[in-house]
C-alpha positions in Angstrom: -11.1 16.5 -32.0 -8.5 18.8 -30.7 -4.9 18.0 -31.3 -4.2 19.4 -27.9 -3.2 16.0 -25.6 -5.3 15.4 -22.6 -3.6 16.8 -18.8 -4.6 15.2 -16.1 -5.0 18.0 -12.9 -2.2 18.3 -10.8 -2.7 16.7 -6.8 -3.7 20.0 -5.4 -6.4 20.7 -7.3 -7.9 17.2 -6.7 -7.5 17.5 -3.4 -11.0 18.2 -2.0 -12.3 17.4 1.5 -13.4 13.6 0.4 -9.9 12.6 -1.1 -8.5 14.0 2.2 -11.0 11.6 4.1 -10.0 9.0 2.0 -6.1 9.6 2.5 -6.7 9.7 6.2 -8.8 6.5 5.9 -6.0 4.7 4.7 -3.4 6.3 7.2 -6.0 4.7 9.5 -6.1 1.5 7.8 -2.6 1.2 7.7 -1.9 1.9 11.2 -4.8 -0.8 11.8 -2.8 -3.4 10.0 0.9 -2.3 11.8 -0.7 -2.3 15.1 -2.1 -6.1 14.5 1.2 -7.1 13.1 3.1 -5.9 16.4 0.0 -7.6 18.3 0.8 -10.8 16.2 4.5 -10.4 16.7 4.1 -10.8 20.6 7.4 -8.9 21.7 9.6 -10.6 19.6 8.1 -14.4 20.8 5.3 -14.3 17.9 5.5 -14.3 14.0 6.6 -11.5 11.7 4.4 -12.6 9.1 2.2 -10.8 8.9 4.6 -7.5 8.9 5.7 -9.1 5.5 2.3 -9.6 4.4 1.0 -6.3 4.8 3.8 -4.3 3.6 4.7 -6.8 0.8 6.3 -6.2 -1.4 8.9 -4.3 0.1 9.0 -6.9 3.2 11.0 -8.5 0.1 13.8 -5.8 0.4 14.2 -6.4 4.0 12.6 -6.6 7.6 13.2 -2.9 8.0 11.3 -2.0 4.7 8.3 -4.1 6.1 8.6 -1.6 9.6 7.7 1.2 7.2 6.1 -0.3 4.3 3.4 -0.7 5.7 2.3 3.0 6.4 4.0 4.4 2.8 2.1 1.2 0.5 -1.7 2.4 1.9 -0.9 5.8 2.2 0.7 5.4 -1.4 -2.7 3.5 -2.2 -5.2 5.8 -1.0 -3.1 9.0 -2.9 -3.8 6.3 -6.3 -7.1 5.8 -5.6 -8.2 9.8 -5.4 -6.9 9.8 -8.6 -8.5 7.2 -10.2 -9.9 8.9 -12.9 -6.5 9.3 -14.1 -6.0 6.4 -16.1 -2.1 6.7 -15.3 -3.0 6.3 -11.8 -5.5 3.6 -12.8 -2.7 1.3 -14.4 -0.6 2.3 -11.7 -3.2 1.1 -9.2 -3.8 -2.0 -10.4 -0.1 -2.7 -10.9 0.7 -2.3 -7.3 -1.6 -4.5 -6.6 -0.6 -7.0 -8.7 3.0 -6.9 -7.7 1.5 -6.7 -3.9 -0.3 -10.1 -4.3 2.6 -11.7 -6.2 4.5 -10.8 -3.1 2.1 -12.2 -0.9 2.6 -15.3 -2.4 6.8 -15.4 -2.8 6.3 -14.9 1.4 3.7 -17.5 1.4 6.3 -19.8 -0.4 9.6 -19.0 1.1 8.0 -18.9 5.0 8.6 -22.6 6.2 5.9 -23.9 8.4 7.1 -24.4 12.8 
């Protein structure tokens, strides 16, 4: 064994034309989820829920940070996932999701039913 430590390759040399797709995918995927949140907010008469769901967990931080959350968390998901192999990435991956469902359910707990 070499007692030179493993490097994991910078973004730009990861970046090939299928982690680009995937990226996009999720710029996609998060503008599906903001566009169905301002659909399920209804001009202000709906619910915000599911603004706080989707961007959670910084819907936690405030209703601004749930505006834009949503687009930096999937964006920030898809750049983990191209680097998947990374096992850095890989812990961080899993951790965002874990704090992302824990979120899910503080909302879930603190939003009191009409």
């Amino acid at each position: 064994m070499s007692s030179v430590p493993y490097r994991s390759k910078p973004l730009r040399s990861t970046l090939s034309l299928g982690s680009v797709a995937t990226v996009l995918a999720f710029l996609g995927y998060s503008l599906a989820l903001f566009l169905l949140a301002v659909i399920c907010a209804g001009a202000g008469d709906g619910t915000y829920v599911p603004f706080r769901v989707f961007s959670s967990p910084l819907a936690l931080v405030s209703f601004k940070a749930s505006l834009f959350g949503c687009l930096l968390l999937w964006v920030g998901v898809g750049l983990l996932i191209i680097r998947v192999p990374n096992r850095t990435a890989t812990i961080s991956f899993l951790a965002l999701m874990v704090v992302h469902y824990t979120g899910i359910v503080v909302i879930a707990v603190r939003t009191t039913p009409i």
